[in-house]
N, C-alpha and C positions, 0 to 999 in steps of 0.2 A: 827863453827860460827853460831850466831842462827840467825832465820828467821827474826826478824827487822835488823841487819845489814847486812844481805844479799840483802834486799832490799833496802836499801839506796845505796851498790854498784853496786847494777841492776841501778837505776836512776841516778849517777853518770856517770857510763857507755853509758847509752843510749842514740842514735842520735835520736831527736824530732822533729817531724813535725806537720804542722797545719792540724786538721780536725775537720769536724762537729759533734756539739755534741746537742743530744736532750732530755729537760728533765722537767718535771715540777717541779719546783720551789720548794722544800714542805716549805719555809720561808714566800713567797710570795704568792703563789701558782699560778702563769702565768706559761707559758710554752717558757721555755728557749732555742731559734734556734739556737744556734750560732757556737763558736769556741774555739776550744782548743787546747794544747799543747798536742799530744800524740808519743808514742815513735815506734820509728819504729823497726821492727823483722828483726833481719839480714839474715835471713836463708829463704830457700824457703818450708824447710820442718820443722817448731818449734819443740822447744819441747812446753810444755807448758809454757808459759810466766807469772809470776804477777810483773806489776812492781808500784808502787807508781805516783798517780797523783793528781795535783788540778783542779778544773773545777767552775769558775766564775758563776753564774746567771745572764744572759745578762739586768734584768732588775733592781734587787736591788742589785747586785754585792756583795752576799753572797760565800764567798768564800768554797769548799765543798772538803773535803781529802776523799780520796777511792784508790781502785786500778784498771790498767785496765788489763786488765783476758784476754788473748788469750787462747783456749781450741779448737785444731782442726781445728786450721786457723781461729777461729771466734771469734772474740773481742766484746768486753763489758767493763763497767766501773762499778764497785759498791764503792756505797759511805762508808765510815765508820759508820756514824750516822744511815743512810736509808740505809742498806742493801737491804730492798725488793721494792725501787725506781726502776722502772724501766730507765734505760740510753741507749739510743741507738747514739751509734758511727758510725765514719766511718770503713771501713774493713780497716786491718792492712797494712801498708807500709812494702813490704817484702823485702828484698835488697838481689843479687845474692850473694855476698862475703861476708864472715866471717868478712873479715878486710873493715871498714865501707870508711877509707882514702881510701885503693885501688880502691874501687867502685869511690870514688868521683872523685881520678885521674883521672881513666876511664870515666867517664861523663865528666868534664872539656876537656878533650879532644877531647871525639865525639862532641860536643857543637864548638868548635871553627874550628875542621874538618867537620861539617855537610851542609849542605844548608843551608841559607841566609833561617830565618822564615818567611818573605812576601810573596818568592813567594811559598815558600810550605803551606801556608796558601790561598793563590789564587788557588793555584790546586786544592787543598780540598772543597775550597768553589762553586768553580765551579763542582767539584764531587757529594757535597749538594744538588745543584740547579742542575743536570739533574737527581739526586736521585728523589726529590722531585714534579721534570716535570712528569716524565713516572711512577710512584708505591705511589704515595702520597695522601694520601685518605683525604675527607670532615668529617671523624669520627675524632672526637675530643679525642675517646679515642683509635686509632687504632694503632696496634704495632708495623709496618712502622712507621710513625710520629714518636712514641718514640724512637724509636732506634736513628732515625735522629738527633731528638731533644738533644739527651745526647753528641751525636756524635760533634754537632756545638759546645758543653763547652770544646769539646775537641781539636778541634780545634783552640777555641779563647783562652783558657789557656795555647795552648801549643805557640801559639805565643806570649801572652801578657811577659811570665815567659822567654822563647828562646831569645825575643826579648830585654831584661831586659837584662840579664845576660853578652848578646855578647858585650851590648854597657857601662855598668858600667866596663865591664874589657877591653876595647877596649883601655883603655889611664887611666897613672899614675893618671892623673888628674882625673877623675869619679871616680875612685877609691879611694883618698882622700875625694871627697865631699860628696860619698856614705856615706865612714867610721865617717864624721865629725856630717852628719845628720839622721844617721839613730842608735837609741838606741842599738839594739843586735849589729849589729858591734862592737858598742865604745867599748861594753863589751866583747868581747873578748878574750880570753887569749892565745899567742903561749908559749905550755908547751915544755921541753925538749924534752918530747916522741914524742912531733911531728916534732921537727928538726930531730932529730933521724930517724924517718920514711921518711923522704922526705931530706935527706943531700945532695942528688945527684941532687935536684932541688935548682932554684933559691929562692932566698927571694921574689922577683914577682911573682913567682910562684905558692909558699906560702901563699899567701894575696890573690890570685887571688882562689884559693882553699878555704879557709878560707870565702870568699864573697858568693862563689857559694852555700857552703852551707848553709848558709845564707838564699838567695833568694831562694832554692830549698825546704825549707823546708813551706812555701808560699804558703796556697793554693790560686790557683790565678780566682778562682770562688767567694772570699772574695773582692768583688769588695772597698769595704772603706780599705783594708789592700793595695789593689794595686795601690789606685787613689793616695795614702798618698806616697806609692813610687818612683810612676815617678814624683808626684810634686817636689823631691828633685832635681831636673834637669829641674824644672819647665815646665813639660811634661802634659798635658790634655791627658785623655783619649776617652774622651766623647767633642762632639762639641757643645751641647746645653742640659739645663734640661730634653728634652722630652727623648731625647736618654735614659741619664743617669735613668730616669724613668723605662723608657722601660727596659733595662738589670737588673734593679737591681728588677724588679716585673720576669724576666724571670730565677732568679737565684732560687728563691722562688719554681720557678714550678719544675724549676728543681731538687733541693731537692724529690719534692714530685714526679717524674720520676724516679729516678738514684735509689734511696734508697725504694719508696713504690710500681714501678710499675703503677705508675700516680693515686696514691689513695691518700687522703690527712692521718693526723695524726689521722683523728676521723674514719677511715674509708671511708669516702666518694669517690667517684668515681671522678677524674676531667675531662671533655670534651675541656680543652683548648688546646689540644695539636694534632689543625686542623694542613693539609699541611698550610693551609694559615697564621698562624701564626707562624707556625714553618719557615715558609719563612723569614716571616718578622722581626721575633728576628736575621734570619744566618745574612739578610742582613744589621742588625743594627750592628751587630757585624762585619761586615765587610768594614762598612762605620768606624768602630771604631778602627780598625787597620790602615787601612788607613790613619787616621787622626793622628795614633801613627805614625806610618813610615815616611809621611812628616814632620812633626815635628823632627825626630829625624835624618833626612836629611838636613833640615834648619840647626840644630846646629853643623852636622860635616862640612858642605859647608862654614857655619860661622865662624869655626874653635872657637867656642863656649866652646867647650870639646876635 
């Protein structure tokens, strides 16, 4: 079989997820922050992986073919045209099982057996806030603060995306409205191989599988990918602009936390990541769940959904 249809069957194959991608532009030449489609590694130990990708220009929507290169756990994307562009990605999505459905079973399941995400998102945040009382420094660029600071995305994406998933599968009906307004759904397809794989489960069960992967593949620090989600249930995320201000300038830092070690792209060192601010992003984000969680109380009390 030769190397280009081996790779078409590698991207056929492959379960995709959303992460960041960074790069400058060479059409435009801005510097592209965004998002992309990339595939996840089933294995926790690879081999080496190249599989076939596209990657957007967030500004002149220059569309760019390459491949993205795992070598040693460590991914990269190179274009066809720009080889020696530099692209920096997010680290690869690794999944424990070979067989990607079993994994998902597995997650659908601990998701509907696990804790209610409010209030394990209340413990954590409360965790946050006596972290940041007793060890939380006035240095803006001190590595307490950071560690905190990456800790809070993790906390608010694991609720925004928990919190998502429990309530679109919660009833036939979300399930429908999901499927009717959200584009990857409609597209879809259940192949034979997957009845096949899953015959001893229901057609609910199915669909409810099929959704989760879905929303899992969602990064949910993509705050315009998540706000456009719960509106389909006419859901707010945010209670007023400043808020939604506020998170979407703290997702920005956080990039340059998570990925550079609180350096920016140029090098530069950032000092914004005081206890004091790192407070006040948990606590915006926690007035942000909240405002998810009532809301999403009103409509099952309403019998809304």
């Amino acid at each position: 079989m030769g190397r280009a249809k081996e790779a078409m069957l590698a991207a056929e194959e492959a379960v995709w997820s959303e992460g960041g991608c960074t790069f400058t532009c060479p059409e435009c030449g801005k510097v592209s922050d965004g998002y992309c489609d990339l595939p996840c590694i089933r294995r926790i130990d690879p081999e080496d992986e190249t599989i076939p990708v596209e990657v957007d220009c967030i500004w002149c929507n220059e569309k760019f073919s390459g491949d993205f290169i795992v070598r040693s756990g460590v991914a990269s994307v190179e274009f066809d045209d720009y080889p020696e562009l530099t692209v920096c990605v997010d680290p690869p999505l690794f999944q424990e099982h070979d067989d990607y459905d079993e994994w998902l079973a597995d997650e659908y399941l601990l998701w509907i057996s696990s804790d209610e995400p409010w209030p394990v998102f209340e413990r954590t945040y409360a965790d946050i806030d006596n972290l940041l009382r007793a060890h939380g420094s006035a240095k803006g660029d001190a590595a307490i603060n950071k560690m905190i600071y990456g800790h809070c995305f993790s906390m608010y994406e694991a609720f925004l995306g928990d919190t998502f998933v429990r309530f679109v599968c919660s009833s036939a009906e979300n399930q429908d409205r999901f499927i009717a307004d959200s584009s990857p759904a409609r597209g879809v397809k259940i192949t034979l191989g997957d009845l096949q794989k899953h015959r001893t489960q229901s057609v609910d069960t199915l669909v409810k599988l099929q959704i989760t992967q879905i929303i899992t593949s969602v990064s949910f620090h993509n705050l315009e990918r998540v706000i456009a989600l719960y509106r389909i249930f006419g859901i707010d995320i945010f209670e007023n602009d400043a808020a939604r201000e506020l998170l979407f300038e703290a997702v920005k830092h956080r990039h340059d936390c998570v990925h550079r070690n609180g350096y920016s792209r140029d090098g530069k060192r950032l000092d914004v990541y005081t206890a004091d601010y790192v407070h006040k992003v948990a606590e915006q984000m926690a007035h942000s769940a909240s405002f998810v969680n009532r809301q999403i109380a009103e409509l099952r009390g309403a019998g809304a959904f």
